[in-house]
C-alpha positions in Angstrom: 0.0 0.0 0.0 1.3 3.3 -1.0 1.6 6.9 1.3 -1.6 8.1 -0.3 -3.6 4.9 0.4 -2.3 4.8 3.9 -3.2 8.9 4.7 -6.4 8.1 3.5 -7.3 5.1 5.6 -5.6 6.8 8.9 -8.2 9.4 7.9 -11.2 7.4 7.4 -10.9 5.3 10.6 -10.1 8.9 12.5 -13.3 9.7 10.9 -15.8 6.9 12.3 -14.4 7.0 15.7 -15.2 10.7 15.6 -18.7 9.7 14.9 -19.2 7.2 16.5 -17.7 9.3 19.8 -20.9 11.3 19.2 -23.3 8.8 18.6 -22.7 7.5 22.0 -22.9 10.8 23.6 -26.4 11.0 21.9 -27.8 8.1 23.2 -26.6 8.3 26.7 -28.8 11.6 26.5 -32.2 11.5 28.2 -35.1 13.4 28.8 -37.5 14.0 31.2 -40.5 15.8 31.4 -42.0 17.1 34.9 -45.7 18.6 34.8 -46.0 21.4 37.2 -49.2 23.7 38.1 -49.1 27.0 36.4 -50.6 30.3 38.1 -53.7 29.5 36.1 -54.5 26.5 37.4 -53.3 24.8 33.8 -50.4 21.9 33.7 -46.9 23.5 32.1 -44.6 21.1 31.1 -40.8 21.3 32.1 -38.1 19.4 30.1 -34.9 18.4 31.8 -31.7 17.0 30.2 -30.0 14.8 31.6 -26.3 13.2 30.5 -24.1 10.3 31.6 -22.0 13.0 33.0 -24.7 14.5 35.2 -24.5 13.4 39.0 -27.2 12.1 40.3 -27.1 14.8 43.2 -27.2 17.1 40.2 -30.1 15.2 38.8 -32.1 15.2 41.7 -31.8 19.2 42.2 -32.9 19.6 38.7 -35.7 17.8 39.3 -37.5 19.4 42.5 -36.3 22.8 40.8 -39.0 21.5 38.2 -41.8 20.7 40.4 -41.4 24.3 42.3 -42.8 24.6 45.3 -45.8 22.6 44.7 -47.0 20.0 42.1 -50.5 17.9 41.5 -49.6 14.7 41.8 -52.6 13.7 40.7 -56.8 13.6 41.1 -59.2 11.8 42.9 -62.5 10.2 41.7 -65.0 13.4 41.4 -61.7 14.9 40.1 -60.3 17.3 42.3 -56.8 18.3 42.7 -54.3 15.8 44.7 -51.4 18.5 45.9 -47.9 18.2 46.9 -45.7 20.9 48.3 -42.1 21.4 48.7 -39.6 22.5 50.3 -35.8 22.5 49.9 -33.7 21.0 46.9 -31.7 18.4 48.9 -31.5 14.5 47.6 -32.7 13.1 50.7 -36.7 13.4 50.4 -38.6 13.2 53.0 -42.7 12.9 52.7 -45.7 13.8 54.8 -48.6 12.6 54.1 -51.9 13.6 55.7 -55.8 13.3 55.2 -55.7 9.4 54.0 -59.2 9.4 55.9 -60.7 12.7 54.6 -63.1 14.6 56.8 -62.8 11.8 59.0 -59.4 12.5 60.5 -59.7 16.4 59.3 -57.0 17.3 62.1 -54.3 15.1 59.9 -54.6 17.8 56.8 -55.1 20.5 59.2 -52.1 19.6 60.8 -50.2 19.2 57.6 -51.4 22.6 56.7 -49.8 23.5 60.1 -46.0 22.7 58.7 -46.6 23.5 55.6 -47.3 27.6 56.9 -43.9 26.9 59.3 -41.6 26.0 56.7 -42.6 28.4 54.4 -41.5 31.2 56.9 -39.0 29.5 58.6 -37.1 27.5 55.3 -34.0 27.2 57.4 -35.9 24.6 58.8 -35.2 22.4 55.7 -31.4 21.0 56.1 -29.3 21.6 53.1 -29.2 18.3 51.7 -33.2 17.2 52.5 -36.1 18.0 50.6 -39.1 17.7 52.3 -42.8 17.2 50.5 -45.8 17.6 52.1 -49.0 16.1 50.6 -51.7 17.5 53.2 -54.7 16.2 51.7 -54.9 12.6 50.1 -58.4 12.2 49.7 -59.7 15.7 48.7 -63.3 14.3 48.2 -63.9 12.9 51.6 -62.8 16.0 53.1 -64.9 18.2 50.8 -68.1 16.0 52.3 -67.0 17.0 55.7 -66.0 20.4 55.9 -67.3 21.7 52.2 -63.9 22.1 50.5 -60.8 20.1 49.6 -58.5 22.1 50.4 -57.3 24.7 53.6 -60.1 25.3 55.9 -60.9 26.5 59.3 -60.9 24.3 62.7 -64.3 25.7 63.4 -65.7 24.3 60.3 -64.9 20.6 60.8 -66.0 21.1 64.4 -69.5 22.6 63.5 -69.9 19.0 61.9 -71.7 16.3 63.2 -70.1 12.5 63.9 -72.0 11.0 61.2 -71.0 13.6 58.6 -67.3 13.2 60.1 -67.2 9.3 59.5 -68.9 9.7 56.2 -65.8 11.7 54.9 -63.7 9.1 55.9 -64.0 7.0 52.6 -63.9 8.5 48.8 -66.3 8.9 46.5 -66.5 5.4 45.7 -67.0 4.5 49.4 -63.5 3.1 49.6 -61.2 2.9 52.6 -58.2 4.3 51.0 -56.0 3.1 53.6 -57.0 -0.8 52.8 -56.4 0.2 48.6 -52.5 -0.5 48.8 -50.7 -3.4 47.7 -49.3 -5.4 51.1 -51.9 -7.9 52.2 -54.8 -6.3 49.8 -58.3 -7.8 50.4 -61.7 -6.3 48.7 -63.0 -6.1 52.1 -61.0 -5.2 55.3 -62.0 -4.1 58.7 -62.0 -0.7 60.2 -62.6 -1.1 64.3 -65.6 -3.8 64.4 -67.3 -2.5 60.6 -66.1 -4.5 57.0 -65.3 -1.8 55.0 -64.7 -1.6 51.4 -60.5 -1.9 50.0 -61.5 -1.7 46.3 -61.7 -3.9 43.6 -58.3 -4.2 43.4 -54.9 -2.9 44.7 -54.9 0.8 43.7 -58.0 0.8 41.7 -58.6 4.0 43.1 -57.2 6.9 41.6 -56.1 9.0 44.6 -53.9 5.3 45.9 -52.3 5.1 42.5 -51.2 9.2 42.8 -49.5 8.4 45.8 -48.1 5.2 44.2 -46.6 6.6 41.3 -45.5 9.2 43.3 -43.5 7.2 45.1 -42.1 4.8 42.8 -41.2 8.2 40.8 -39.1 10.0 43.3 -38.3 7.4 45.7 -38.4 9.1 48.7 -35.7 8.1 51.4 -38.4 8.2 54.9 -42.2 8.7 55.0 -44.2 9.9 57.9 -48.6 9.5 57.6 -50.7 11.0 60.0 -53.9 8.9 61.2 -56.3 9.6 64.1 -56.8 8.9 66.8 -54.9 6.9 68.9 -51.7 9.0 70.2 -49.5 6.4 69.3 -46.4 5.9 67.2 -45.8 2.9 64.7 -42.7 1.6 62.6 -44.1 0.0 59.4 -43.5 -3.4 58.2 -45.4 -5.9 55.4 -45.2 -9.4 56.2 -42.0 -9.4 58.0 -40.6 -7.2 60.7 -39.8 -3.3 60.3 -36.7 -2.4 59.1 -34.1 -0.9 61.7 -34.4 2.8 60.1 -38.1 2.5 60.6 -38.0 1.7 64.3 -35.3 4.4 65.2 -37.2 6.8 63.3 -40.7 5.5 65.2 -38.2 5.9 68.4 -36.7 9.3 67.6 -40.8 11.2 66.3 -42.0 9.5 69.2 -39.2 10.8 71.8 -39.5 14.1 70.9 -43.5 14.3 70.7 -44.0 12.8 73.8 -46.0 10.1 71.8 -45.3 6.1 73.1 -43.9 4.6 70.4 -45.6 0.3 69.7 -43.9 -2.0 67.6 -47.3 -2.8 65.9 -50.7 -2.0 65.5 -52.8 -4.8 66.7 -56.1 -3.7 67.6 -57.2 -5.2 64.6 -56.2 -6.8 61.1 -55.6 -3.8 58.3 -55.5 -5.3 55.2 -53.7 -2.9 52.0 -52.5 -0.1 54.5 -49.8 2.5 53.1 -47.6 2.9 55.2 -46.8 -0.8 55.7 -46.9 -0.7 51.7 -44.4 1.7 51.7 -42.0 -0.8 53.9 -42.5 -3.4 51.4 -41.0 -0.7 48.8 -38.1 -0.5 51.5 -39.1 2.8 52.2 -39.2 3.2 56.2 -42.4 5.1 57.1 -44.2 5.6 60.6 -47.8 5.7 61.5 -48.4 8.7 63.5 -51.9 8.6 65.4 -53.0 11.6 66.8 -54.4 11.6 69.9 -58.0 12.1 69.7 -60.3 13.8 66.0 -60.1 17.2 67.1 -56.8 18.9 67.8 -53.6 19.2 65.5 -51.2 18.5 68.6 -48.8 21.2 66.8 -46.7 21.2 69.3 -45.6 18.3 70.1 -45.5 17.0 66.1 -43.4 19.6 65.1 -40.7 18.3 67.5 -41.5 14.8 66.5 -41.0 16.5 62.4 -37.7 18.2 63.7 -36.5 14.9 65.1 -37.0 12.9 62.0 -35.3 16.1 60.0 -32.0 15.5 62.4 -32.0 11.7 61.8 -31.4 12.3 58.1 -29.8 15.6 57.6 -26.2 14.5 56.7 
């Protein structure tokens, strides 16, 4: 082979590695696209690049910068607005969830409402490398039979209610126990106390479970904390097996601080397709907070269980 012949092969194969250098940098390109509320109520639509020589740390940021400071996260069955809020940009996620049971355990989203006002005027709250999202109302409809709206509302106006109306707004619209709708031991029917209630025709065949689900399997939270009433008793979580050792020391360290005692399970009675024992099966460690009685927020003493659980996983 002659000079000529060589220059031009040297060329060529410096020419395919060139592209194929950039065809690999192409595909290891993703995208992602977050839907986040606009001031007029519509959905806006933010797209994210992300590369093979993003960190994830950097990934993460970009993504909660996306959602702002709150996102739907979905709707329930008459169609109103499931709503998350959030606070910090950190990679450690931590969610609270309140308002599972509606109008029935209305001091739950109150109470969410509660930390949600606190940490947006004290955001140093938030550690540097935690985000924390707060979902105040998970089953907008039952609340809306209850106290007349699904969203914030006044103590006075879930006290002016009476039992009936309050137990009523415990389910959704399709009459379904939301807390038996989750996949770790689902049954159709499940108990609540000494009544059979209704878990759904299947695992998260209703929509406001499956908002929460795809929530989580989404952003993967690192800890979850649910609020129930009314008990004034602390949980660890835990799906056919026993709770995992973050669960427990967080369980420990909320309880501690609240003034709460802390059980290692709720055994009243059998709960079939709860959440928060759902979220354990994910490997997400999650606590059961029960207030202790359908009428007061306990502010107090959750925010220093909420500060206690912020310590244990600010790095």
């Amino acid at each position: 082979m002659n000079t000529k012949n060589i220059t031009i092969v040297i060329l060529a194969l410096i020419l395919i590695g060139a592209v194929g250098f950039m065809l690999s940098k192409s595909n290891d390109a993703t995208v992602m696209v977050v839907e986040t509320p606009s001031g007029d109520g519509t959905d806006t639509s933010t797209v994210i690049e992300d590369n093979s020589t993003t960190s994830d740390t950097e990934q993460i940021e970009e993504t909660v910068k996306a959602r702002g400071d709150k996102s739907v996260i979905g709707s329930s069955v008459d169609g109103n607005d499931i709503t998350a809020y959030h606070f910090g940009s950190g990679d450690t996620e931590l969610l609270f969830i309140g308002g599972i049971h509606g109008g029935y355990s209305w001091n739950t989203s109150l109470l969410a409402y509660e930390l949600i006002d606190y940490l947006d005027t004290n955001p140093d709250a938030v550690p540097d490398d935690v985000t924390v999202t707060i979902i105040p109302v998970a089953n907008p409809d039952g609340l809306d039979a209850t106290v007349g709206t699904t969203g914030r509302f006044e103590e006075s106006d879930a006290l002016a209610v009476s039992d009936d109306i309050r137990t009523a707004g415990r389910f959704n619209a399709n009459k379904v126990d939301l807390n038996r709708n989750f996949d770790c031991d689902w049954s159709a029917t499940s108990k609540w106390q000494n009544e059979t209630v209704s878990g759904g025709s299947t695992a998260f065949s209703e929509p406001e479970a499956e908002a929460i689900k795809n929530y989580v399997e989404t952003y993967k939270p690192t800890a979850a904390v649910v609020w129930f009433s009314a008990e004034g008793k602390v949980y660890p979580s835990a799906c056919d097996t026993t709770p995992s050792k973050d669960s427990v020391e967080m369980a420990a360290a909320f309880a501690t601080a609240a003034g709460y005692p802390a059980d290692a399970k709720f055994d009243a009675y059998t709960i079939n397709g709860d959440m928060v024992n759902w979220m354990a099966k994910k490997n997400i460690p999650a606590i059961s907070v029960l207030l202790t009685n359908h009428k007061s927020t306990e502010w107090t003493k959750n925010l220093a269980g909420v500060k206690a659980v912020l310590a244990k996983y600010a790095e």
